[in-house]
N, C-alpha and C positions, 0 to 999 in steps of 0.2 A: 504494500500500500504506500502509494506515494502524497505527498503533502506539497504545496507549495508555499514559505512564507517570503521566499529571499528573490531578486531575478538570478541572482546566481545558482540556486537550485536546478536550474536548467540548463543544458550546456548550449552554445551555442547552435548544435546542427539541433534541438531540440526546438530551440526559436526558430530556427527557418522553415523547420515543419510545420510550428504553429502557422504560421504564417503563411506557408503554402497551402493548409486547410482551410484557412481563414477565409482567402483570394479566394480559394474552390467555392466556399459557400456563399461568396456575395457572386461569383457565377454561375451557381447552379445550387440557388437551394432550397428547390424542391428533393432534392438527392439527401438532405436532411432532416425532412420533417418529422420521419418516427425513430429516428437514431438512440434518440433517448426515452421511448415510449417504455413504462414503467415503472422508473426511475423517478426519484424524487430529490430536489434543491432542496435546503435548508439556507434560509436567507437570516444569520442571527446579526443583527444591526445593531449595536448597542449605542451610534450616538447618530447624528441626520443623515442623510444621502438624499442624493434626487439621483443623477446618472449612473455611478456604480453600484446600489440596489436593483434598480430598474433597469438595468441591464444583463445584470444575472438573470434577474429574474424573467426580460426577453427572451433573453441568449436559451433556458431548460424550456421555457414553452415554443420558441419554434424549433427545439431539439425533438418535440412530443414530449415532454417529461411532465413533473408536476414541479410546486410550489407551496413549500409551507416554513412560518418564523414570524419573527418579528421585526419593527423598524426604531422598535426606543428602545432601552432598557427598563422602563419603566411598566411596559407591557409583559414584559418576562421576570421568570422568578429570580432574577436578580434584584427585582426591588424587595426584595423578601430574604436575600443575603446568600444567594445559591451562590457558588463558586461556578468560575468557567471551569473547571474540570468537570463537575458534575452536571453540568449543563450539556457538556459536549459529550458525553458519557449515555446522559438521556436521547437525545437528538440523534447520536449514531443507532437507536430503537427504532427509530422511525424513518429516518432518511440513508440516502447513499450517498450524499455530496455533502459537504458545507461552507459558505462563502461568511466569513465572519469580519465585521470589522466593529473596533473596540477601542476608548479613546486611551488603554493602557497597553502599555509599549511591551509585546511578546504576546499576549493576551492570545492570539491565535495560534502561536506556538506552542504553550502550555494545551490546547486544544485538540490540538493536532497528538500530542502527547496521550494524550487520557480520551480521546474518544477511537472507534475502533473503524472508521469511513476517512476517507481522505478531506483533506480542510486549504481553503485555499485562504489565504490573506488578502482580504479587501481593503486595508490600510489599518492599521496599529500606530496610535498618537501619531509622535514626529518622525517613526523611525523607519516605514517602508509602507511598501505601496505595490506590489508586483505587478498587478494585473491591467495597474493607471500605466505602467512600464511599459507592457508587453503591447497595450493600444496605442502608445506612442510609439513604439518602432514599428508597428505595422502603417503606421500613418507616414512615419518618416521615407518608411521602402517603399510605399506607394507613392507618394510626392515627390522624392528625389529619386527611384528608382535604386536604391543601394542603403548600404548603414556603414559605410566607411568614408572616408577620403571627406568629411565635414566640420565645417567652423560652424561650435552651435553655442549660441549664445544665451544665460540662463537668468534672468529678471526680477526681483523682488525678494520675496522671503527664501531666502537661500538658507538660514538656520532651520528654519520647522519646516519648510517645503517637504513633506517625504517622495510628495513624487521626483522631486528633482534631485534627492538623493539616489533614489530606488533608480531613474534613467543614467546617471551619471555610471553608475555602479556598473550597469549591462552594458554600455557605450565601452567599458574600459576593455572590453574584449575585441575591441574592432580597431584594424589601424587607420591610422591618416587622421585619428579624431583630434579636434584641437577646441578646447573652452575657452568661452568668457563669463565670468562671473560677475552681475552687474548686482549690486545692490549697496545699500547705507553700510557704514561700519557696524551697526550694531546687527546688522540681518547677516552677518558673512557666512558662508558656505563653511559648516564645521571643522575645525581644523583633524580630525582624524579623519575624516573624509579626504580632504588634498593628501595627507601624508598616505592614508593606504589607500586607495584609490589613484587618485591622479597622479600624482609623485611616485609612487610604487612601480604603476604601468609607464611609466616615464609619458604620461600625454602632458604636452604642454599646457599652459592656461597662463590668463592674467588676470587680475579685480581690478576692478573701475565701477566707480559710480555714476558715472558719463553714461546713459545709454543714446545718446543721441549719435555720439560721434563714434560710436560701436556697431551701429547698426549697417555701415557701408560692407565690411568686410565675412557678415553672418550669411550662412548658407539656412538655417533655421534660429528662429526668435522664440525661446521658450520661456511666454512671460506665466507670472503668477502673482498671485492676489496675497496679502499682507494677511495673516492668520489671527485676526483677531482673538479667535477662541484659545490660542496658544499662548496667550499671554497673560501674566500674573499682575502686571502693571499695565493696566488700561490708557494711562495718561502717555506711557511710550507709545502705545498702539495708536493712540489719537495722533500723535508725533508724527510717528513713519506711516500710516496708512494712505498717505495720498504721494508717496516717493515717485511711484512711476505711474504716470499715463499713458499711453502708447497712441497716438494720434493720426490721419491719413497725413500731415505735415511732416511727423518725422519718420516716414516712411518714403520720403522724397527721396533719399540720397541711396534707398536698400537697392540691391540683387532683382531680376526683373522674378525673378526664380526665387526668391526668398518666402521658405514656407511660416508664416505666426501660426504658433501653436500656444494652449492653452489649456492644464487639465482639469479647467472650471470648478466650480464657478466663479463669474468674476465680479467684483466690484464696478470699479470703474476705471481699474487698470487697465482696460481697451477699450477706448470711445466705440460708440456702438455704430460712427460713419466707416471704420474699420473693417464691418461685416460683409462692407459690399465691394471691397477690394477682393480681386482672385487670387491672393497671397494669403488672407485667413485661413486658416487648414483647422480653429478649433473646433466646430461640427461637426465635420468630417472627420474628429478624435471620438467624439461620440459615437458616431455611427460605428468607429469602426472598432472601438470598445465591445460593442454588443457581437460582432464578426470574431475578433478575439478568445472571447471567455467562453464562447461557444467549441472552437477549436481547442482550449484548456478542457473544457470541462468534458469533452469527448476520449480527453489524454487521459483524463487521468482518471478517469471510469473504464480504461483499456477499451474501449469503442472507436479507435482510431487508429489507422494502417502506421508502424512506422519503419521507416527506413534503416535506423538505427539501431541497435539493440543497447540500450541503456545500462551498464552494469552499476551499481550501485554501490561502494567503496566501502569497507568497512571502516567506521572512524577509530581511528589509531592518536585519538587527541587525548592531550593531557588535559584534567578538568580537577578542578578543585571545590570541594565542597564546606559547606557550612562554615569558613575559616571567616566568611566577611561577609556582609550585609552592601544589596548596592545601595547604593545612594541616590539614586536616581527619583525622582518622587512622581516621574509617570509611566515609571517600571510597572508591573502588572505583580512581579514578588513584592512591592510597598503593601500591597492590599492585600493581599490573598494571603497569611498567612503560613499555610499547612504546606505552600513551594520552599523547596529544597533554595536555598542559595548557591547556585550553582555557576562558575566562572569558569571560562575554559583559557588552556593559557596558549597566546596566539604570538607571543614573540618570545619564544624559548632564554635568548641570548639577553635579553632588559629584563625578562622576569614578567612581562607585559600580560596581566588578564583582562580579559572581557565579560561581563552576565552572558548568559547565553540565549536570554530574555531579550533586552533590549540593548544589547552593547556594549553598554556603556563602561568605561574601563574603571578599573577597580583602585583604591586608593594608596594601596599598596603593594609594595614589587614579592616574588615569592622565586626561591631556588629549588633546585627542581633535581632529582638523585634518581637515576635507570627508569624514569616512567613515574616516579612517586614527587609527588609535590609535598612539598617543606616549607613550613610557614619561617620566612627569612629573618 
């Protein structure tokens, strides 16, 4: 049984099948209508959606499938103190699939854990996003024709952005890619993100707050909306929420070929006279969202031909338990108590851990002796 929370979860010739199922179904799909005839979606929503809900939940009815869950949390017996483990525990009773998204960071991983049906991640707080990913590259290979050899430049909330984490991350697998990172100093793109991502894969990049005079040399414009709901201090958010506007004026100088893209919904970071330029590509992200997770969800129920035979690695990681507490406070281990504190150590030579939850690296360094971790 396979899970998706990561886009790295997927190897690359994985993506390109998605992607070539994907294409087959926006040309031909009636060839899909009873694909998923008996099968049932679990849609468990813990915090709003309009597109990635409603999309899932497209994507299992023109598969033929069914639909059952919920869209708050307050609808489900989490208002009532149920744990996602035991949520997903029940839910695997009744359903074959689950598309979970939850505003606590791992929340579907722990899920994926403890229930016995494969679980895919519809977004977790700030930290990933796969399936917003996987519609942006099918949007990118259909507009540009490729997913390499591109200057893509990335706009606004670059700290809590997950999706712009989550694309950044599967980009780093393709060459010729080259970043720009536009946004305020206090929105910067996380620095473990540049160091193991960007810096790791050696892809270039530069920050600039300028997006005007950034925009001539972009092969795609990946703007995004200022996250209000991520924020602890309202009065910053009032501050930086009108940073970037993106306008038909400063699009004078772009690429005639420059696809805007956008993983919605927006503010007002795209004047809405923008819509009517042939360079917006974000509805056509939409549409082609619901193309996508139809092609997932066919994957990963084994209902789909693949060219690859996927072997699946035994993890040979060193992981450390119960020694430390994250710290993280929209870790998904902050709340739930009865989760293991679990870090896995991801830079042998610094001593470097990580949660295995939500990332986030751990406070202190640990030495490590033939496979056993040692509190330093």
């Amino acid at each position: 049984m396979r899970s998706l929370m990561n886009p790295l979860d997927l190897s690359v010739e994985e993506i390109d099948e998605l992607i070539d199922t994907a294409n087959d179904i926006i040309e031909n799909p009636a060839d899909y209508f009873e694909k998923c005839k008996g099968k049932k979606l679990a849609v468990l929503f813990y915090e709003p959606s309009t597109r990635t809900r409603l999309s899932f939940e497209a994507a299992m009815y023109e598969l033929g499938g069914e639909v059952l869950g919920f869209s708050e949390a307050n609808s489900s017996s989490a208002a009532k103190g149920e744990s996602v483990s035991d949520t997903a525990k029940t839910v695997s009773c009744y359903a074959d699939i689950i598309a979970m998204r939850h505003p606590l960071e791992g929340a579907p991983y722990v899920a994926s854990r403890a229930g016995s049906i494969p679980v895919i991640n519809a977004g977790d707080g700030g930290h990933n996003h796969p399936t917003q990913t996987l519609a942006d590259l099918l949007t990118i290979s259909r507009e540009k024709g490729r997913l390499n050899d591109l200057t893509i430049g990335f706009c606004g909330d670059l700290k809590f952005g997950r999706t712009v984490h989550s694309l950044i991350t599967a980009l780093s697998r393709y060459t010729g890619i080259r970043v720009v990172l536009i946004s305020p100093d206090e929105l910067k793109l996380p620095g473990y993100i540049r160091r193991d991502v960007l810096e790791k894969n050696d892809i270039p990049y530069t920050q600039t707050e300028d997006l005007v005079s950034s925009i001539p040399e972009l092969d795609i414009l990946y703007m995004t909306r200022i996250q209000g709901e991520r924020f602890s201090d309202r009065d910053e958010y009032n501050r930086l929420k009108d940073s970037y506007i993106l306008t038909t004026d400063k699009l004078e100088g772009a690429k005639s070929d420059l696809a805007v893209m956008h993983p919605l919904p927006r503010v007002n970071e795209i004047s809405i006279a923008v819509d009517d330029d042939p360079r917006a590509c974000y509805f056509k992200q939409v549409r082609n969202g619901k193309y996508i997770r139809m092609a997932l969800i066919l994957k990963l129920l084994g209902l789909s031909k693949s060219k690859h035979e996927i072997i699946e690695q035994t993890d040979k990681s060193v992981y450390v338990k119960n020694i430390l507490t994250c710290k993280n406070p929209r870790c998904i281990s902050s709340c739930e108590q009865e989760l293991a504190h679990i870090f896995k150590l991801t830079d042998p030579e610094a001593g470097v851990c990580r949660c295995i939850y939500c990332e986030a690296i751990a406070d202190k360094r640990f030495d490590y002796i033939a496979g056993e971790v040692i509190k330093a």
